[in-house]
Structure formats: C-alpha cells, structure tokens
N, C-alpha and C positions, 0 to 999 in steps of 0.2 A: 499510502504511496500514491502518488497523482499518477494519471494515466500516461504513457508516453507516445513517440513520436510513431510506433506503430497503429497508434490507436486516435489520435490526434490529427497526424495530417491527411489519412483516408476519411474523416470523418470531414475536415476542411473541403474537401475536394468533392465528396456526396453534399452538401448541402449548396456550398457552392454550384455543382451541375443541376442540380433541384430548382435555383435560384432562390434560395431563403436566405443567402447571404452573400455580398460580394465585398471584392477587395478593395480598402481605401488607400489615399495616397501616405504616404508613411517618410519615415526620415528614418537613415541607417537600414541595419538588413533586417530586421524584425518588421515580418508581412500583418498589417494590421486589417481585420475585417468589421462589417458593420450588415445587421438586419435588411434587409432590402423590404419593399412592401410588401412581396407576397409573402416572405418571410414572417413578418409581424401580422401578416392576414392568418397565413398557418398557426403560428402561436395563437393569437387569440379564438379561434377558431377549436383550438382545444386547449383552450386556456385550464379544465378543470384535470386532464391528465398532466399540462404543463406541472400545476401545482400540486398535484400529488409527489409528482417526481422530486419535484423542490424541495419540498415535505419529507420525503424518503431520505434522498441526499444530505439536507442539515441532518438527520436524525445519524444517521450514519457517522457522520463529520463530528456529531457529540459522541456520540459512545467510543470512538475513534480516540477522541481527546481524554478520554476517563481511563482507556485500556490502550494507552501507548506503550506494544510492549517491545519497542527500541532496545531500552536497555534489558530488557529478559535474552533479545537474539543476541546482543552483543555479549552479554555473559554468558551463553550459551557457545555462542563460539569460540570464547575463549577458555572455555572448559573443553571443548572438543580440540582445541590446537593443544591443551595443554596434555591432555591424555595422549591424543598423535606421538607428539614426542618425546615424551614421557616412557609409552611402551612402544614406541618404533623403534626403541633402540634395544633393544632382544635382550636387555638382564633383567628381563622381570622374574622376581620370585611370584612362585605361590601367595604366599602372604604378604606381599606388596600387592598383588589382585585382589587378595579377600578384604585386604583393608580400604581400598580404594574403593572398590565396591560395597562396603558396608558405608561406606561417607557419602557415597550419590542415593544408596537407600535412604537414608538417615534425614538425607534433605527432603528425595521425595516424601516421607511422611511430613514430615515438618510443612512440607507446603501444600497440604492435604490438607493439613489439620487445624491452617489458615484460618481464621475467621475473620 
C-alpha cells in the first residue's frame, strides 16, 4: 500500500522548509517538485545511507510482489460478511455451528499443511 496524504504532504513540506526541494512551475492542479542544490549536496553527502535505503525499499517492493495477499483479505472478508449474516439472523442451530466451524478448521489445516 503506498504511503498516503498523511504521510506524503508533511513530508513535502519538511524537506521543502529544509530546502532539499522546491516547487516547480507545473500545468493543472498537480504540484510538481524538483531537488534543489542543497538538496542533491545532502544526497550525495550520504549517498551510502541513500542506498542502502533504496536497497531496503526494492527488497521490500519484491517480496511485496511474491506475497500479494490482496486476494487472501478480500476472501477473508468475504468470509466474515458471509458468517455476519449468516449467523446475525438468530436461527442458528447447534449443528449449523459445529459444522461451520468444523469447515474453517478443516481449511486452517489444509493451509498449514501447504507446502
């Protein structure tokens, strides 16, 4: 999930007062920025934690990519709406519980047992 507008324009706005970056002329409402000198003096200046960070972040952004689990929350959630209304509506038997619950055990092993 990318970072959002909380995290994003407080960040615009510290490096901006810093002066590591200022604002360019831009077309439309999308505010476009650019490195200023001292900015690109800072970077290079620690350019080896620059890249470690870079280093960090792709590594991130791959494993990211191998364990997108998008659709696990989406069928997750659609196991929990389905259960909401399912037993929200008060005629559940006993044995519509133990069965229901022997079906969500049944997968947790199964997906244990994964390899």
């Amino acid at each position: 999930m990318p970072p959002g507008p909380g995290v994003i324009y407080p960040t615009i706005t510290l490096l901006d007062e810093m002066g590591f970056i200022e604002e360019q002329q831009s077309q439309g409402a999308k505010k476009r920025f650019a490195a200023t000198d001292t900015g690109l003096a800072h970077l290079a200046e620690h350019a080896e934690q620059v890249e470690a960070l870079i280093a960090r972040l792709s590594a991130l952004g791959k494993h990211r990519e191998r364990v997108d689990s998008a659709p696990i929350r989406r069928a997750m959630g659609n196991l929990r709406v389905a259960l909401g209304e399912r037993f929200g509506r008060g005629d559940v038997s006993q044995d519509m519980l133990h069965q229901v619950t022997a079906m969500i055990d049944e997968l947790a092993q199964k997906v244990e047992r994964l390899k």
